[in-house]
C-alpha positions in Angstrom: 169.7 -4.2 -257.0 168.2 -0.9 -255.0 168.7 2.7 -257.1 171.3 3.3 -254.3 174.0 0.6 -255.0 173.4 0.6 -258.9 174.1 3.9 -259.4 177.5 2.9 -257.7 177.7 0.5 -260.7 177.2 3.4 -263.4 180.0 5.3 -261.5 182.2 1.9 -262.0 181.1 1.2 -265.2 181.7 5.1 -266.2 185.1 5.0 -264.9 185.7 1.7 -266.5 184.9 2.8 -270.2 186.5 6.4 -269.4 189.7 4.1 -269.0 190.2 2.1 -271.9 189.0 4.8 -274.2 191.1 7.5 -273.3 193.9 4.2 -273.0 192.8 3.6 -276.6 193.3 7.1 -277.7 196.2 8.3 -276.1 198.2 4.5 -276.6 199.5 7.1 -279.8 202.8 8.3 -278.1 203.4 4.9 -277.1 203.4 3.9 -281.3 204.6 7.1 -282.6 208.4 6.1 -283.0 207.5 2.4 -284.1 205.3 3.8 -286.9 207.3 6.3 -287.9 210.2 3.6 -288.4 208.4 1.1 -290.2 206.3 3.7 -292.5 208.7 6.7 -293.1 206.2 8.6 -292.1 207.4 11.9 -290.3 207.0 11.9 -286.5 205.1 15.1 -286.9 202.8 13.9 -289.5 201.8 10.8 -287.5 201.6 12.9 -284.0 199.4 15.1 -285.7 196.7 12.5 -285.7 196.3 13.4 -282.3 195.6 17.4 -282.9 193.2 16.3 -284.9 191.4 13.8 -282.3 191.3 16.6 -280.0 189.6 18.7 -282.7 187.4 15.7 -283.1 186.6 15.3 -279.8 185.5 19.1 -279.4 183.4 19.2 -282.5 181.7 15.9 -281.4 181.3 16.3 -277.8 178.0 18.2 -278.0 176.4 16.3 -280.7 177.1 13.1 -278.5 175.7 14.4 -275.5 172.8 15.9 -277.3 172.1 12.3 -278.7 172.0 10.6 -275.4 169.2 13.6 -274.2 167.2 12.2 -276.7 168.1 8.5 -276.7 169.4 7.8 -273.8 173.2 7.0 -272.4 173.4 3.0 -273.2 173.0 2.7 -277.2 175.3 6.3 -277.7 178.2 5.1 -275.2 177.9 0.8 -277.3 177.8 2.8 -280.3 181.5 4.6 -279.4 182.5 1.6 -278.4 181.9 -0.1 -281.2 183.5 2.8 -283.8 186.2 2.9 -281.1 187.4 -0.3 -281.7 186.3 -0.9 -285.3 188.3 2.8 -285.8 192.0 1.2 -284.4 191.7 -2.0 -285.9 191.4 0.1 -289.5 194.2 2.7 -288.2 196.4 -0.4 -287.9 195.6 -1.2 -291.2 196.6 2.3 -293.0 198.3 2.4 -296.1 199.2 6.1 -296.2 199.5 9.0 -293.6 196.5 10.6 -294.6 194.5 7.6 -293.9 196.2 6.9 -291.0 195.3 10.8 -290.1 191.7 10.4 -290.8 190.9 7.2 -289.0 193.4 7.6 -286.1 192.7 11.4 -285.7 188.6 12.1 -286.6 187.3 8.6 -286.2 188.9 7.8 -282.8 188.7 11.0 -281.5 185.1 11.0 -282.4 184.5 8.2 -280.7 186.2 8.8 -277.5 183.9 11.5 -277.6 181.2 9.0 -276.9 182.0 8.1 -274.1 182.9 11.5 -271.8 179.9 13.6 -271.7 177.5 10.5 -271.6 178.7 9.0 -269.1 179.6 12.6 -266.5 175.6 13.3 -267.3 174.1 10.1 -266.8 175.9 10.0 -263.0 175.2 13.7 -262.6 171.9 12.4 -263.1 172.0 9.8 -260.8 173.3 11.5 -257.2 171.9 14.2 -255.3 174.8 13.7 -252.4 178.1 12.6 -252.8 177.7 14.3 -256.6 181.2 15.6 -256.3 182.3 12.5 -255.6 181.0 10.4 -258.2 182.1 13.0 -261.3 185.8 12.9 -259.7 185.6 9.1 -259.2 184.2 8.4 -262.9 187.4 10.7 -263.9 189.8 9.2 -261.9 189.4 6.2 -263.7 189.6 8.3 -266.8 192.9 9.3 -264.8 194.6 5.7 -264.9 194.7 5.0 -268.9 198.3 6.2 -268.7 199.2 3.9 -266.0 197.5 1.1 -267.6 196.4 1.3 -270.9 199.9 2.6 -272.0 201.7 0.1 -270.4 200.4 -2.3 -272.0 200.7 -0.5 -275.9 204.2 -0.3 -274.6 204.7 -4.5 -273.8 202.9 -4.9 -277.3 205.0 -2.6 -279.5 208.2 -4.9 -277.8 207.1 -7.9 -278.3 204.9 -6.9 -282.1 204.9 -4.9 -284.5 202.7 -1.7 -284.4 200.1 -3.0 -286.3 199.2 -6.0 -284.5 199.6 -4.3 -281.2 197.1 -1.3 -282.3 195.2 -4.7 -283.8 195.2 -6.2 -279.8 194.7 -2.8 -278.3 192.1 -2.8 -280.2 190.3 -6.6 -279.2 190.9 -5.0 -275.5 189.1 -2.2 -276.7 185.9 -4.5 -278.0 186.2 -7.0 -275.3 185.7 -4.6 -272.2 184.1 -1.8 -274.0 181.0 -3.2 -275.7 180.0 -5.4 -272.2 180.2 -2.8 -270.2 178.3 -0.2 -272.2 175.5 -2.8 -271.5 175.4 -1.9 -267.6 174.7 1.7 -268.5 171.7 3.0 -267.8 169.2 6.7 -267.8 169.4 7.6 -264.1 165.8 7.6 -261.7 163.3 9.8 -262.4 162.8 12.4 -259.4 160.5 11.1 -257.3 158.6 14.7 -256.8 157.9 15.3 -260.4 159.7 17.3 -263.5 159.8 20.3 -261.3 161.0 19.1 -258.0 164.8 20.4 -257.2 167.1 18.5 -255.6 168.7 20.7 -252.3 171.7 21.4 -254.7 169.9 22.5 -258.1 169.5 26.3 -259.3 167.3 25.7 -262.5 164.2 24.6 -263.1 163.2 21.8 -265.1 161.6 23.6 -267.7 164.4 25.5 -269.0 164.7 24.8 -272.8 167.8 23.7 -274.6 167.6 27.1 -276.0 167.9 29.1 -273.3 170.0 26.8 -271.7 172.8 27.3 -274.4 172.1 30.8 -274.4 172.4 32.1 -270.7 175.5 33.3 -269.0 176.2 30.7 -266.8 176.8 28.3 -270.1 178.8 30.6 -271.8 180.7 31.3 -268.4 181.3 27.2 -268.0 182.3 27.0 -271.6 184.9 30.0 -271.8 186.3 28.8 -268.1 186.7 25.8 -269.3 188.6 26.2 -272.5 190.8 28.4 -270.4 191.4 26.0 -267.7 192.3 23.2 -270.4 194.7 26.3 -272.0 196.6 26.7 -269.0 197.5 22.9 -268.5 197.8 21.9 -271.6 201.0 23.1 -272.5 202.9 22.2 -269.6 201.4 18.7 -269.9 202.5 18.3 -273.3 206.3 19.8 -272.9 207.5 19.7 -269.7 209.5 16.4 -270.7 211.3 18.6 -273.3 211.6 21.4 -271.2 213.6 19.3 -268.5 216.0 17.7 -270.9 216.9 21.1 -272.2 217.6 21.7 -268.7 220.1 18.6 -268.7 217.9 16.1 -267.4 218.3 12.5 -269.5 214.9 11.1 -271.3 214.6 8.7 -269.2 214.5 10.0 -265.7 212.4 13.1 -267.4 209.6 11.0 -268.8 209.0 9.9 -264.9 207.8 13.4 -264.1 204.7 12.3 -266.1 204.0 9.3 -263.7 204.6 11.3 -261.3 201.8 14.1 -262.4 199.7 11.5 -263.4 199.5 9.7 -260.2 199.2 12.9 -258.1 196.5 13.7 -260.1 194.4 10.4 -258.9 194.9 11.6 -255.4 193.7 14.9 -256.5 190.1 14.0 -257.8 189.0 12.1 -255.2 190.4 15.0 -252.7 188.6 17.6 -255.1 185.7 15.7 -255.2 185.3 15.4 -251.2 185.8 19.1 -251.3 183.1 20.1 -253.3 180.4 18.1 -251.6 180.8 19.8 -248.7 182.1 23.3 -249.5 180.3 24.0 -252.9 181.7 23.0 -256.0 181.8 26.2 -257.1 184.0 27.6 -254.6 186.4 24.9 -254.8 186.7 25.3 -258.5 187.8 28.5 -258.2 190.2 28.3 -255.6 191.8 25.6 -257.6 191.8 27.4 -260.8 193.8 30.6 -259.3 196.3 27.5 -257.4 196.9 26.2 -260.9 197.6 29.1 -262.7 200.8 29.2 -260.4 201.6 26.1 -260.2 202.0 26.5 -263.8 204.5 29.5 -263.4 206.3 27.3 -260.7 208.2 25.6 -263.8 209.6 28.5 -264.8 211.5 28.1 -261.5 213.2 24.4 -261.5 216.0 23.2 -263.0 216.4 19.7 -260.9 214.4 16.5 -260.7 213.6 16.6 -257.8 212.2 19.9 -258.0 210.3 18.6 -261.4 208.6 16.0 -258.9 207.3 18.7 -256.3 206.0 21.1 -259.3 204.7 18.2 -261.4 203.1 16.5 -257.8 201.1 19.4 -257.1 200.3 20.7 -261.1 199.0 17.3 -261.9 196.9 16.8 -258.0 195.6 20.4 -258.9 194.2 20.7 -262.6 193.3 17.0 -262.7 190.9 17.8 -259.1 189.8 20.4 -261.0 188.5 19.1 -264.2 185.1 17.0 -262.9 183.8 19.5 -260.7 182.8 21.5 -264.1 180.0 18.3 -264.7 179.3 19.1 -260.9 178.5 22.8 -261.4 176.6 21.9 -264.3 173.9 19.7 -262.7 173.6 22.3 -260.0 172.2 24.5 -262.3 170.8 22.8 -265.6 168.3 20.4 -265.7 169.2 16.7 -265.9 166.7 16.6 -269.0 169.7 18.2 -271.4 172.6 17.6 -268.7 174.3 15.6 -271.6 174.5 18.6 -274.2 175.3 21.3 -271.3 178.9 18.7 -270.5 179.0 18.0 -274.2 179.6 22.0 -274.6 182.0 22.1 -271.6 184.0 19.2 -273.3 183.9 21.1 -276.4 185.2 23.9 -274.8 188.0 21.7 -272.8 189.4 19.9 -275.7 189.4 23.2 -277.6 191.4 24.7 -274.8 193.9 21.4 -275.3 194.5 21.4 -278.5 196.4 24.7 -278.1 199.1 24.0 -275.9 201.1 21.4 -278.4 201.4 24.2 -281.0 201.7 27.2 -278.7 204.8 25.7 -277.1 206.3 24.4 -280.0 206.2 28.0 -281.7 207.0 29.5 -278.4 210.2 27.3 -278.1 210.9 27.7 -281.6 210.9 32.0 -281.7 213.2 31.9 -278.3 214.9 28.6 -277.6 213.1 28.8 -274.1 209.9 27.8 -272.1 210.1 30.3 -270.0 207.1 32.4 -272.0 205.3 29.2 -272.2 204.8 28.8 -268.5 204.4 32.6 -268.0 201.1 32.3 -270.5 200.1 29.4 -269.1 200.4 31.4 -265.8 198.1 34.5 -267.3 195.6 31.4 -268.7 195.4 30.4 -265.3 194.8 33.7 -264.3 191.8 34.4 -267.3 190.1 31.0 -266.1 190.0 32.0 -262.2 189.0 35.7 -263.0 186.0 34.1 -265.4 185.0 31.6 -263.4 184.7 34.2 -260.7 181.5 35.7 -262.1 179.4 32.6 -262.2 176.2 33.3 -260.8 173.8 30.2 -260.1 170.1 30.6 -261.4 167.7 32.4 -259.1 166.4 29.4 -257.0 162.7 28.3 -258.2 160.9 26.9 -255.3 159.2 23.5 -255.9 155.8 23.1 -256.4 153.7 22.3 -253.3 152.5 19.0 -252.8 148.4 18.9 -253.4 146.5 18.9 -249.9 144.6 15.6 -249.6 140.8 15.8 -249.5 139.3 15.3 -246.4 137.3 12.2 -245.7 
């Protein structure tokens, strides 16, 4: 197969794997009640596993994507595959909370980890057009774990108890995972040598790791990031609580998550087309100040239907947003340490999520309201598109001129 189809197959494959282990991760809320009923274990003690796989994935990200710099993609993204379904099967298994905590929280977190910046580096790696497009499509399919993955924890937990179901998300897990990890490979070399740039990249090959992780323009990504993820976080995680304090039942509330979820598919792939043809960059930013009010637009509804339009355009929004960061990246790093410079911004990103769970449960706690939880979601917004803002690309570096042939 030409370089030009396969590295349609990475974007598939990428996609594929985001899927089932961000399915595998987040099929938590789908168990928390069942586990809870059959262990005694307090909801917030087993919901807590998943603080701590956010914390996991931050502190892991850049030591994955650093690995697969120096390795390669393949043998890092088999090996999460492998602890990601080796690590369920042994949650399932848990005799105590703390166990459950450590295996559930640090080991599948860690291993999810595995898997993201990889994967967004290795197709960085392989387009020079349509780059955009292939980041956003490799998320989207990161996108659908809710509408698939959790589904099917859901038919599971009905039918089995939560052990055997985490036990069969688990042999999903292995049986799609470890196959497909096998399709992954390092992208092309470029064609004009080490110190060629494609039309789209700022940096030259030559930049060290050191004074990549040292320069503005990664702190800039990282901080951007962490604010981006701070802003969305929150309303992702308690908007559902928020509308049945405003009298909307459970069940019609816990829609408005389909509903931002599938908006949010729609929103990559429009993001994506956006920043292949005006700049990455630029769309970025306009989408970070649009999200920072749609954030505040909760503050405002009180309906259903009103939850639908809000959570339609906050989920096609910040979920557009979110892969034109690996974008940016490859525009001005080089390829050589693409997978530590999106391990960082992951870092950053999952940092920036693990806030929102506890700042709106403290917030709701000290006033019986969301209302100040939107509002500093709203001045998060704000902080990401003001930071982002001053991103400055790397002075171009022309390539160097091809040798003259000698005469005959």
């Amino acid at each position: 197969m030409t370089t030009a189809r396969y590295r349609w197959v990475i974007v598939a494959a990428g996609g594929l794997l985001g899927c089932v282990a961000v399915g595998g991760m987040f099929s938590l809320p789908v168990f928390l009640k069942p586990i809870a009923l059959d262990t005694g274990w307090s909801v917030a003690g087993v919901s807590s596993a998943m603080t701590i796989g956010f914390l996991a994935m931050a502190f892991t990200s850049m030591g994955w994507g650093t690995l697969s710099d120096r390795i390669g993609p393949r043998p890092v993204v088999l090996t999460g595959s492998i602890l990601l379904a080796a690590s369920l099967a042994l949650a399932s298994l848990s005799p105590s909370l703390l166990t459950f905590q450590l295996l559930f929280g640090l080991m599948v977190g860690g291993a999810t980890a595995a898997i993201f910046a990889p994967m967004m580096a290795t197709v960085t790696g392989w387009f020079d057009t349509h780059r955009s497009l292939a980041v956003s499509l490799v998320s989207a399919g990161m996108g659908v774990a809710p509408m698939t993955m959790s589904p099917l924890a859901a038919w599971l937990v009905s039918t089995y108890d939560w052990r055997t179901s985490m036990q069969c998300i688990a042999a999903v897990v292995a049986a799609i995972m470890i196959p497909v990890s096998l399709l992954v490979r390092r992208p092309p070399a470029p064609e004009r040598g080490d110190a060629a740039l494609s039309r789209d990249d700022a940096a030259p090959a030559e930049m060290t790791l050191s004074a990549a992780v040292r320069s503005p323009q990664f702190v800039i990504l990282l901080a951007t990031n962490f604010f981006c993820c701070a802003t969305h976080s929150g309303p992702i995680i308690h908007t559902v609580s928020y509308a049945v304090s405003c009298g909307i039942p459970l069940m019609a509330a816990v829609t408005i998550y389909s509903v931002e979820g599938l908006a949010g598919l729609f929103g990559r792939i429009v993001f994506g087309l956006l920043g292949d043809r005006f700049g990455a960059k630029r769309v970025l930013v306009l989408g970070l100040l649009a999200q920072a009010f749609g954030a505040l637009a909760y503050v405002f509804v009180r309906e259903l239907a009103a939850f639908y339009s809000v959570a339609a355009l906050f989920g096609f929004i910040y979920a557009g947003t979110m892969p034109l960061y690996a974008a940016i990246a490859r525009e001005n790093f080089p390829q050589a340490i693409m997978g530590t410079v999106i391990g960082g911004t992951a870092m950053a990103g999952s940092l920036g999520m693990a806030t929102g769970p506890l700042a709106g449960g403290l917030i709701y706690d000290a006033f019986a309201s969301y209302t100040w939880l939107y509002v500093g979601s709203w001045l998060m917004g704000l902080g990401a598109f003001v930071i982002a803002m001053t991103f400055r690309p790397f002075p171009r570096t022309p390539a160097a001129p091809m040798p003259a042939q000698a005469s005959a």
